[in-house]
C-alpha positions in Angstrom: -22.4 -16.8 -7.1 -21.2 -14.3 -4.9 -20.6 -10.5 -5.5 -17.0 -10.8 -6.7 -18.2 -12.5 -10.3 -20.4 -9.8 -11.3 -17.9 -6.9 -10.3 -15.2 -8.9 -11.9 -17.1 -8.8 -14.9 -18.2 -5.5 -14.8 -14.4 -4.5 -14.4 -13.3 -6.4 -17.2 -15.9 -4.8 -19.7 -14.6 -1.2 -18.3 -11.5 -2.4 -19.0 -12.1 -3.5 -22.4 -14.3 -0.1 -22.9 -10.7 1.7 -21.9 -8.8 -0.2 -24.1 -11.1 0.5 -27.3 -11.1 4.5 -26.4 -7.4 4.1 -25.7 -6.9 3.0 -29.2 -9.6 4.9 -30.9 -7.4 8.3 -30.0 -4.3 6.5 -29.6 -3.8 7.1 -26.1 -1.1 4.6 -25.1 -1.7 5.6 -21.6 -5.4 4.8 -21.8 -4.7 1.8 -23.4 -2.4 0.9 -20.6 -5.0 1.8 -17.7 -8.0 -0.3 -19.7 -5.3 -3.6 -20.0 -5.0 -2.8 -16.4 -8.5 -2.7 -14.8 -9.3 -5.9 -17.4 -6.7 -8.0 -15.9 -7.6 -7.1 -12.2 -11.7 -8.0 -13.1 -10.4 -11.2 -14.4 -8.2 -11.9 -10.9 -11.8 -10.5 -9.4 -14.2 -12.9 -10.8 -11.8 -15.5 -10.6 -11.3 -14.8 -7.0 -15.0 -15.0 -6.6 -15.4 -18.4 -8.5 -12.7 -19.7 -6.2 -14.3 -18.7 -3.1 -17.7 -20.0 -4.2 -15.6 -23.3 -4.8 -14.6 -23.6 -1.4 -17.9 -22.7 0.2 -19.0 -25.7 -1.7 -16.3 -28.3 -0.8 -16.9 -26.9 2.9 -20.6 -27.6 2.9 -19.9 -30.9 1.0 -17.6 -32.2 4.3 -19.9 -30.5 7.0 -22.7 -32.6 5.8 -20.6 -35.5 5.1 -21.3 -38.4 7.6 -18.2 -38.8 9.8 -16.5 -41.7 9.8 
């Protein structure tokens, strides 16, 4: 797992925190900046999982006997 995952997630649960204050004191623009820095953990973390997913299928073909 790289470093993109964790941050991603950490992101998204800042976001969410946001989101909750946003709405607590009806702050539409707080709202608006939690929903924002949720969806760009999510594109984070899922950046990071595709990433690690590569590294993988790269590994997988260097040690691959060649044909």
């Amino acid at each position: 797992m790289n470093r993109h995952v964790p941050r991603g997630k950490w992101r998204q649960f800042k976001g969410e925190s946001k989101k909750q204050w946003g709405r607590l004191l009806k702050d539409e623009l707080a709202v608006f900046y939690g929903e924002k820095e949720t969806l760009a953990g999510k594109a984070e973390e899922n950046f990071g999982l595709i990433e690690d997913k590569i590294d993988r299928t790269y590994q997988q073909l260097r040690t691959a006997p060649g044909d």
